[in-house]
N, C-alpha and C positions, 0 to 999 in steps of 0.2 A: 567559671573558669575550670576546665576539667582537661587532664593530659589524654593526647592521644595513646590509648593502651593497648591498641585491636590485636597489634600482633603479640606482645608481652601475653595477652590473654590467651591469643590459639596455640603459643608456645607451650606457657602453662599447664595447659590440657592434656597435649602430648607428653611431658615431663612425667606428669601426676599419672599415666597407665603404665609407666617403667623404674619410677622412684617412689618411695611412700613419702608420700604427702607432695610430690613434686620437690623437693628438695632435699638436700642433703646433710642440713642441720636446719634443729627446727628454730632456732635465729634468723634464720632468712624466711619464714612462714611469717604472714601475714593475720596471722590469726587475732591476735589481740587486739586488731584495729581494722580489721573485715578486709576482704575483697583480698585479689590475687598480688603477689609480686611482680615489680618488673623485669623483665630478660636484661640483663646488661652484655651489651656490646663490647664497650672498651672503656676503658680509663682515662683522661689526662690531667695532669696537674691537680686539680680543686675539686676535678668535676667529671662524673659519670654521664655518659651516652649510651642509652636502651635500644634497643631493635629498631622502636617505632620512631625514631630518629629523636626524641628528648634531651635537653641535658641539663643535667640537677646539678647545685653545690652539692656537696658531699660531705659530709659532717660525721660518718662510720668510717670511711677510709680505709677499710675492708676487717672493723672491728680492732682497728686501733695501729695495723703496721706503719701503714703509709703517713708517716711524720712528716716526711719530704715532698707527699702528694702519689701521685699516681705515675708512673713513668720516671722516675727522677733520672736523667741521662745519667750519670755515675754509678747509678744500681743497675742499669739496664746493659749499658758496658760492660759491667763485672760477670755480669751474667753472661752474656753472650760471648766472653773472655774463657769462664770454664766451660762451657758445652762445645766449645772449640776441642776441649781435650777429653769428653767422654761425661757422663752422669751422675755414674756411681762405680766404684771399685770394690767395695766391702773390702778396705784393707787404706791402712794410715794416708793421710796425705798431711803436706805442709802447709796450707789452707785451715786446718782445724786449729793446732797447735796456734798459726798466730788468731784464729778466734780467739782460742782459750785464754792467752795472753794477754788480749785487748779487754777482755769483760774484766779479766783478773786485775788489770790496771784501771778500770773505769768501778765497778762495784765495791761499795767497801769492803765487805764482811768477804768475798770470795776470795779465798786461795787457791784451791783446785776447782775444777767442773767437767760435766761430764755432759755431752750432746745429745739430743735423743729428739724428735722426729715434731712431737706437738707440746702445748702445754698442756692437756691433759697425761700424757707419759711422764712430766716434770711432774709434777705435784703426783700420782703414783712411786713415784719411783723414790721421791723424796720421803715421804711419809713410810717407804716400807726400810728407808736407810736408818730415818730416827727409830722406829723399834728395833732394828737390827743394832743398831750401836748402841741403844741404852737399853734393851734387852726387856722392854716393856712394851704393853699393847694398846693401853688406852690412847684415846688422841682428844682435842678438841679442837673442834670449829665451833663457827658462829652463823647462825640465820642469815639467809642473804647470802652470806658467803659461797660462791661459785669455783670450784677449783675442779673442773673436768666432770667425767661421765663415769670417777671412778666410783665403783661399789661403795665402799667406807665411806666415800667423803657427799655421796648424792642424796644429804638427808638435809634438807630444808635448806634447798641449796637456791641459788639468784638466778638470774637473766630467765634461759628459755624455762626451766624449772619453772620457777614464779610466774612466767606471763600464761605457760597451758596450764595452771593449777595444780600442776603434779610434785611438789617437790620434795617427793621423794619415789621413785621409779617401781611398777612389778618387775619382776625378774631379779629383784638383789635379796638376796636370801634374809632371814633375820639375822644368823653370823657372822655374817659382815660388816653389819652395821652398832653390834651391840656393843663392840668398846667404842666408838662412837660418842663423846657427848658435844652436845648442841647447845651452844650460849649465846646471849644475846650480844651482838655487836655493841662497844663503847661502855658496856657495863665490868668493870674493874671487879667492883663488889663480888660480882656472882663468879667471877672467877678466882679471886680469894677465897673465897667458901669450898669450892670444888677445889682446891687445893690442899686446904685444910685436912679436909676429908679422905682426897686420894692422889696427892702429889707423888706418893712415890709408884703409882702405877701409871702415871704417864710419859708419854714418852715423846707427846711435841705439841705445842698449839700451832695448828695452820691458820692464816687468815689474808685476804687482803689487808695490806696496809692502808690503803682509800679503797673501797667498794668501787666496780664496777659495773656492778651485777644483781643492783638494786636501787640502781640509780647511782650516781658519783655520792657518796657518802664520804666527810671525814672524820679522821680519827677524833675525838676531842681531846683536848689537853690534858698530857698524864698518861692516857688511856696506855700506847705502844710503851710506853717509858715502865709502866707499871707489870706488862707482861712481860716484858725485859728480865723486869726483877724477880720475878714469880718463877721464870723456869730457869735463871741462875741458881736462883734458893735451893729449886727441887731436884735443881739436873735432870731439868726436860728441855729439849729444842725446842726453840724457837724456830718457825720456818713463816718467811714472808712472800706469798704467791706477789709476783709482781711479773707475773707474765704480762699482765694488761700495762703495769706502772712502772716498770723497768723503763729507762730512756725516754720515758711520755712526761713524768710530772718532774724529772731534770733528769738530767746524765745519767747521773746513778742511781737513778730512783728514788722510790720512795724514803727507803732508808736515809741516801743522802740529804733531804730536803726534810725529812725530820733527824736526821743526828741519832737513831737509834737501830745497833748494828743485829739483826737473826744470826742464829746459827746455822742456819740455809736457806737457798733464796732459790727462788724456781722462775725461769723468764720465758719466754715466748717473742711472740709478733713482729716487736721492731727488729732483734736480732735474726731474721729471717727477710728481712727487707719485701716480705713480703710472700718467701716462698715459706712452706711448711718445715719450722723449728722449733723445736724445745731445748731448754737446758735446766739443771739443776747444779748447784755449788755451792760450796759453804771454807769453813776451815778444815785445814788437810787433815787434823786429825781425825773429823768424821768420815771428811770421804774416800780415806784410805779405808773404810768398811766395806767398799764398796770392790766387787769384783772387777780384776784379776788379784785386786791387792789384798781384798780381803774377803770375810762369808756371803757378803750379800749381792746377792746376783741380781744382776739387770741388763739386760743388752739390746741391741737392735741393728739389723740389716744396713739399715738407711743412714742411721745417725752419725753426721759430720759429712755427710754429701757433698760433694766438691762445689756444687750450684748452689745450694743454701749455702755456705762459708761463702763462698765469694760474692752473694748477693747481701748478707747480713754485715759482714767485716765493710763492704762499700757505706754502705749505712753507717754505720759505727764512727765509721771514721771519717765520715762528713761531719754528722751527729758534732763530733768532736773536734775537728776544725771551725766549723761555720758558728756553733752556740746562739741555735737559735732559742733559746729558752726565755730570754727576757723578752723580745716581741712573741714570743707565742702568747706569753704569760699576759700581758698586754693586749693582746688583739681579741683574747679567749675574754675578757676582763670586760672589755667596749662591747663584745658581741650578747653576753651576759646581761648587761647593764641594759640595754636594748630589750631585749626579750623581757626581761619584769618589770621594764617602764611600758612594754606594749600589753603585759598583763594588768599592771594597776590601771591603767587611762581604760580598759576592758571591767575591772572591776571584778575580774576573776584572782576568786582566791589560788595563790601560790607560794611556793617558794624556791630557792633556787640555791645550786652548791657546786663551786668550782677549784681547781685544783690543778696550776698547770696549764694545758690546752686540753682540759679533760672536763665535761660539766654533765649536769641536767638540770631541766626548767620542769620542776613539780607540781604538779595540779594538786597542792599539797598545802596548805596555810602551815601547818608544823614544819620544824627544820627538821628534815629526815636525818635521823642518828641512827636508826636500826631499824630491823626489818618490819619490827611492831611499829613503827610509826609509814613506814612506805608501802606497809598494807594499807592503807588510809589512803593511796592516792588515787584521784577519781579517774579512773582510766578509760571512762566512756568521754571524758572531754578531752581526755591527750590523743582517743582515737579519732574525732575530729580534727583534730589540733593539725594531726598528722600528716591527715588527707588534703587539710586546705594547705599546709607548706608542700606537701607533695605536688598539688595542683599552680600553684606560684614555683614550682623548679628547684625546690630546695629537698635535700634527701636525706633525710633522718632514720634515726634506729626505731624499727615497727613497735620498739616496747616502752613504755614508762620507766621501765625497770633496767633498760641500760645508759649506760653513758655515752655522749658525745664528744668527738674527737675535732680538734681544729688543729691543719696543717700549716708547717711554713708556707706554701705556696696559697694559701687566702688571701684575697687582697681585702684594701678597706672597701672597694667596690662591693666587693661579695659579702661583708658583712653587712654594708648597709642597705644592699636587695634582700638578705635574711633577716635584718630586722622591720624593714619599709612590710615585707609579708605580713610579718608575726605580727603587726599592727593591724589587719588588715583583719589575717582570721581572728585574730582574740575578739576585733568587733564582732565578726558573724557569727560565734560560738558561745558569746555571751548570753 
């Protein structure tokens, strides 16, 4: 059983002599699991349709926005409501303010916020607010942890990092990276120690709250709760990248579903309903550091565009009528359950970790906690894996190393044609 890909392929070709690598992020390269990408045509609901006329479940969802599916008539309305009155103004509108509003009353920890275009700009812009408010340089992240393509933070970083081997980039200087320190995901201890040491030189831990950029990893118990305390102690920010997990793993993210509040919070995806957004917020007394109100500068062109506000507040505020969280939670849970009963009747070693409507099925016997253990996963059998759900209609993330997303508009149909496959190749891959 093999998709038609003839034209996906001659497209390709063309792409690849006017883009490098034929794409435009190397997340959509096929590299980790061989052979070209498909061309997508259009979107609806659950499910994507390619050139060559195909249509796959859809389990990326364009990398996490589409909560609501592909098209959700209310997002699409909104949209086509502001382009009615133009695209972009570079100057205020009332469209942002009620964003601002809406996140301020949906995130815990946020008081103010500020808009800005992608989440790579969010988690930049945030990490340059905590050393400008607490007047220090260090930072730390964690292995795996993915938070943009910014210089400082692209050191031993998740998703496409991890899957071309590179994870850490030529081109970023050494001083860039040298207040930098790198710890391991879920290890408390080691962050303790590096506190010890040099608490009063830092000036914020970044991290995903769940991983999704080495697979859906979670926190273990304590873990958030313990950095909590560590940069109250030292009066270092706390900042929680939940661009991915913002609105995904509940309402309020991550934070709200563990109870434990950053001092800044950096979002993306869903607040974009799909078009290209960022944001970063915290308490007003940090982000009154932030320019016009205070020293630290950060701006942009684009940011609060009348078309993303009225395609992300559509969102938002369905998100927040409709509360689809306990069936997603539920349906994410059946389709999970499925997929590592099709890998044990297989006999292949795995594991699996979910979070929400957020997962991944690891070709992995250990429970993935950190990046040192999802180095471990055998990704010549997920690159199979891949190919055979690709070839059964089902469309997955080309890496080991990211997560999948399930939307409200899944039915149980669609989950039990993704699991009926997953039974199908775990036998031919065994």
């Amino acid at each position: 059983m093999t998709l038609n890909r003839t034209k996906s392929q001659t497209h390709f070709q063309r792409a690849s002599k006017v883009i490098p690598g034929g794409v435009n992020s190397p997340a959509r390269a096929f590299g980790a699991v061989g052979g070209e990408p498909l061309i997508i045509e259009r979107g609806e609901g659950a499910y994507l349709h390619d050139i060559d006329g195909n249509q796959l479940i859809d389990y990326i969802g364009s990398w996490g926005p589409h909560i609501l599916g592909h098209r959700d008539p209310e997002v699409i309305a909104a949209i086509e409501e502001a382009l009615k009155v133009g695209t972009s103004f570079g100057a205020p509108t009332t469209l942002e303010t009620e964003m601002a509003e809406l996140i301020v009353e949906i995130v815990p920890s946020i008081e103010k916020v500020r808009m800005v275009n992608s989440g790579t700009e969010a988690t930049m812009s945030a990490v340059r607010l905590a050393r400008g408010h607490t007047g220090r340089d260090k930072i730390i992240k964690f292995a795996g942890c993915y938070h943009g393509h910014v210089d400082s933070l692209l050191v031993q970083a998740g998703s496409g990092a991890l899957t071309l081997g590179t994870p850490s980039s030529p081109g970023i200087p050494v001083g860039c990276t040298q207040d930098t320190i790198v710890l391991e995901y879920n290890n408390l201890d080691q962050c303790r120690q590096v506190f010890a040491q040099e608490g009063e030189q830092i000036a914020c831990i970044i991290l995903e709250p769940v991983v999704g950029n080495m697979g859906c990893v979670i926190p273990q118990p304590g873990f958030l709760e313990g950095l909590r305390e560590l940069c109250t102690e030292h009066g270092a920010l706390l900042i929680f990248d939940e661009v991915m997990t913002g609105f995904r793993v509940a309402l309020g993210g991550a934070q709200e579903r563990f109870g434990v509040t950053p001092d800044l919070t950096t979002l993306g995806k869903i607040i974009g309903g799909g078009m290209p957004v960022g944001a970063y917020g915290g308490k007003a007394e940090v982000m009154d550091s932030i320019s016009p109100t205070g020293p630290v500068y950060q701006a942009g062109t684009l940011s609060g565009n009348p078309v993303a506000m009225a395609s992300g507040l559509a969102m938002l505020r369905k998100l927040k009528a409709t509360n689809p969280y306990p069936a997603l939670e539920e349906i994410t849970k059946t389709l999970v359950a499925g997929l590592n009963d099709a890998a044990e009747q297989a006999g292949l070693p795995h594991s699996s970790s979910q979070v929400g409507s957020m997962f991944t099925l690891f070709f992995n016997p250990e429970e993935v906690t950190s990046y040192t253990v999802s180095a471990k996963n055998n990704t010549e059998r997920f690159a199979k894996y891949f190919w055979g759900m690709m070839n059964r209609g089902v469309y997955l993330p080309c890496s080991q190393y990211e997560a999948n997303f399930v939307s409200a508009v899944h039915t149980n149909e669609d989950i039990e044609k993704t699991i009926a496959a997953a039974h199908e190749v775990m036998q031919e891959i065994a």
